[in-house]
Structures are given as structure tokens and as C-alpha cells.
C-alpha positions, 0 to 999 in steps of 0.5 A: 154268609159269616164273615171270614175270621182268622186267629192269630197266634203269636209265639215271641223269640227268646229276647222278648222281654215283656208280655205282650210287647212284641205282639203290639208291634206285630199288631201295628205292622199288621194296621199301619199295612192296611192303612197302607193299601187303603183298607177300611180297618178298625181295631178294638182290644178284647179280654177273653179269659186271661188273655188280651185279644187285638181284634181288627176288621178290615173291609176291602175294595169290594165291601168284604169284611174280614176279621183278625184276632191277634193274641200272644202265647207268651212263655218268657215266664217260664225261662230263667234269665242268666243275669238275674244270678248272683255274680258267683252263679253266673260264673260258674253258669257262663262258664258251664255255658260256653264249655256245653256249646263249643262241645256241640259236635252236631251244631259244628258239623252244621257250620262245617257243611255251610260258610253261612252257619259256620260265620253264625257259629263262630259269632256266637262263641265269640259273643259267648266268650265275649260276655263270660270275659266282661262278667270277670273282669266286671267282678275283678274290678270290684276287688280292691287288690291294693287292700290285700294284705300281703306278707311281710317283707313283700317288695314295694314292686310287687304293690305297685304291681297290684295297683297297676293290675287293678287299674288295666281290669277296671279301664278293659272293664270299661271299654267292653262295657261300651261295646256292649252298647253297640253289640248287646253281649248280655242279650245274647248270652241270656239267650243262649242259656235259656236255649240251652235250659229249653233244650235241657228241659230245666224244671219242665220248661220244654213241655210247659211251653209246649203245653202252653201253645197247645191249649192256646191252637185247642182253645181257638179251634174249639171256639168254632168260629174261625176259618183259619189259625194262624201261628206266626211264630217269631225266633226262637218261638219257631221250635215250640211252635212245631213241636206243639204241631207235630204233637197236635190231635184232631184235624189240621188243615186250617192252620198253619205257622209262619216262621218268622226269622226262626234258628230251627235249621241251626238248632237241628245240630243243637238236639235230635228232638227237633231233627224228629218235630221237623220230620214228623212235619214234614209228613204230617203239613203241605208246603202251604201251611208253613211258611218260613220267612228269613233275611240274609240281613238277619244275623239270628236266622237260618236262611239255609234250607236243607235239600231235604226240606226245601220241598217240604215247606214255603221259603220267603226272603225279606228283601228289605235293607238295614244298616251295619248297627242295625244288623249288629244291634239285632233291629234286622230281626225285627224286620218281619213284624212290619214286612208288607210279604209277612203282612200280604199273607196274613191279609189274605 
């Protein structure tokens, strides 16, 4: 008999940075988990086409072989970075930004319903607000207010006015810069406009990631030789992820996603698309082929389930603990790539 071979799929969050850097971490979790339970594991790095695979045999107690083929569909190359602006565009983008998310009624209606998503909602406009204001006075504290030429006659008061407005912005500048460094403003700002351009659709992003991932699920189910596929979905990635299987042809039932940390029950009152994916989901897959993972030490995740679906899929909460700054620094939404849960079920 063939030995038993599983695809997984890794979809990347909206703070991924590089190609392939969250999928090495997955990886590594994944390894470090059988070195753990004392597997007889192996790895080896394949090229298949452009894409890098990280393939693991592991052998268990009773001389089973298995084998694991973890591959990353990275769509990070698709979505414009808010920081990469010039300081005029982000401007204008920031503010366009924070007046397009308080002015979502259906995320609001959300919070209004569930303390949780209400405190999540109210971060976030804050974050927003928070970075819009340190991109300001960043470019205030650049103009040399004391060099403006003022009109003739103009009261000596008013220069040492301007000297003094110069300083304040630069040192207020200064002390939200150093915030940053606990609580990454600019991170979160980025995500949200990228979320925003996803949803918005911006130079077909949406269906170029949903593209994507589709030719990656075709692509290794027509390889023939897998016994499961396996979307471990990260973030973000959760809402590609379900849309690429609600729009998915043919047979499904060797796949099926793990939601790792996702915002899909939030991002309901963001659009009506993911509303319909989730209902389309919801009849199409059983409880057993998505499988959603959160952390109330997660501040990025959903962890309210709603009645409706609650039956519809299988909800599993991290235990695992983390500190204040781990929690504000967002290392808690990390916790899944290394999770023994997370990696119990991928083994099998």
C-alpha cells in the first residue's frame, strides 16, 4: 500500500512580509512537534515548477510512513503597501482610510452586538487615528516654521510662537515614534488598507488572490497522489481562503481548511461577499473540513462564533499564555504556527 501524502497549503496573513517566511515557521513548528513526540521525521526541500515545497516524512510508533508537503500561496505581491507613499499620498490615503472605516455601519452593528468586537472596533479606530496623526506631525516636524517669511511688522511674539509650535510637534513627534516600538502603528495601518484595496477590489486584487489559490487546490489535486489537501489558512488568508473554496469545481471532500487566527466573523460587517462565501460554505463543507482556530490572547482574531455557524464548523481555542507586550506587539498571533492542537491535527 502507498504511503499516506498530505498537501498543505499555507495562505500567509496581511502582515506577512516576504515570501516564504511564514510558511518556514509553520514548518518548523510542524518538525520541532514530531521531534517532540519522538517521530522518526525527515525533511527535504523540493522545486516543483516556481514553487519551493517542504516535504517531511515522519514514521511513527508503528513503522507507519507518512508524508507532508507544505507549500506557501503567497499573494503579499498583489497588495500595495500604504508606507510605500509618498507623505503627501499617505495623507490624503489615511485620511480616506479612517473616514471609510468608522463609517462602517455593518462592522459597528457587529461590536454593538459583542463587548469583544466592540473593544476590537474601538482598537482599531484608535490605531488608525493613531498612526494618521504620527504620519502628520512626522511631516510637520520637518518644516522649518521659524524660515517662513512673515509679513512685515509681524510682532516678535508671534516668531517665538512659531519656534515653540516647531518644537512641541517635533518632541510629540518623537514620543509617538517611541510608541511605536511597543505597539506597531504603521503595521496595523498597512493592513487595514490593504484590507480595505481587497475588499474594494483595487487593480483586481480580490480575484487575482482568489485565482491564485484556486490554481494552487487544482494544481495539487490533479497531481493524483494525495490523500488529503489541507489549506492552513493564516489571518487574513482565511477569506481568500473560503472564497477559493466556495468557487471550488469538482469533488471536495479531501480538503479542507484550518483557520488559524482568522478576522472572517468580523470582516462579515466589513462586506456582503464574505456574508454569502460563508453561507455557500456552510452548505457546501461539514463540520470536520474547517476547522477554526483562535486565542482570546489574540487581539487579531475572531473568537466569537456566531450562533448560526457555530454548528456549521469545528471551533478550537488556543490555551497557550502570552504577555501584555506579547499581546500588544501582536507575537500572540503567532501562537498557531507552533501550537501542539494545530500540529496534532495536521499529523493525523
Amino acid at each position: 500500500m502507498a504511503p499516506f501524502k498530505e498537501r498543505i497549503l499555507f495562505l500567509p496573513g496581511i502582515f506577512s512580509k516576504e515570501r516564504g517566511e511564514e510558511v518556514k515557521i509553520f514548518a518548523n513548528g510542524f518538525h520541532d512537534y514530531c521531534t517532540e513526540k519522538d517521530l522518526e521525521i525527515s525533511r527535504t526541500t523540493l522545486e516543483e515548477d516556481d514553487l519551493s515545497i517542504i516535504r517531511f516524512k515522519v514514521k511513527n510508533h508503528h513503522g507507519q510512513e507518512k508524508f507532508y508537503d507544505f507549500t506557501e500561496i503567497y499573494w503579499g505581491d498583489l497588495m500595495s503597501n500604504l508606507n510605500d507613499l509618498s507623505p503627501v499620498a499617505k495623507l490624503f490615503q489615511g485620511m480616506s482610510l479612517c473616514i471609510y472605516w468608522i463609517t462602517r455601519k455593518g462592522l459597528w452593528k457587529k461590536g454593538y452586538k459583542n463587548k469583544w468586537v466592540n473593544l476590537q472596533l474601538i482598537t482599531a479606530t484608535l490605531t488608525i487615528l493613531g498612526w494618521y496623526l504620527t504620519t502628520l506631525l512626522g511631516i510637520l516636524s520637518t518644516v522649518d516654521w521659524t524660515s517662513i517669511q512673515l509679513p512685515y511688522g509681524t510682532p516678535d511674539s508671534l516668531e517665538a510662537l512659531a519656534l515653540e509650535f516647531q518644537n512641541r510637534i517635533a518632541a510629540l513627534w518623537i514620543l509617538l515614534t517611541a510608541l511605536i516600538q511597543f505597539f506597531p502603528l504603521t503595521l496595523v495601518a498597512d493592513a487595514f488598507h490593504k484590507m480595505r484595496c481587497y475588499f474594494q477590489n483595487r487593480n483586481s486584487c480580490s480575484r487575482k488572490v482568489r485565482a491564485r489559490t484556486l490554481a494552487a487546490i487544482y494544481k495539487a489535486r490533479n497531481i493524483g497522489n494525495y490523500d488529503k489537501i489541507t489549506i492552513a489558512a493564516h489571518c487574513f488568508g482565511s477569506i481568500p481562503a473560503i472564497e477559493a473554496m466556495a468557487h471550488l469545481e469538482g469533488e471536495t471532500k479531501n480538503i479542507r481548511l484550518l483557520s488559524l487566527g482568522s478576522l472572517v466573523w468580523l470582516m462579515r460587517g466589513w462586506s456582503d461577499n464574505v456574508q454569502d462565501t460563508l453561507k455557500t460554505i456552510k452548505d457546501r463543507y461539514t463540520p470536520s473540513q474547517w476547522l477554526y482556530y483562535y486565542s482570546t490572547k489574540d487581539w487579531l482574531c475572531s473568537s466569537h462564533t456566531p450562533q448560526e455557524f457555530s454548528e456549521a464548523i469545528t471551533c478550537c481555542e488556543i490555551k497557550n499564555t502570552t504577555s501584555l507586550l506579547e499581546k500588544m506587539n501582536f507575537v500572540s498571533h503567532q501562537l498557531y504556527f507552533t501550537d501542539w492542537d494545530v500540529m496534532d491535527e495536521i499529523l493525523g
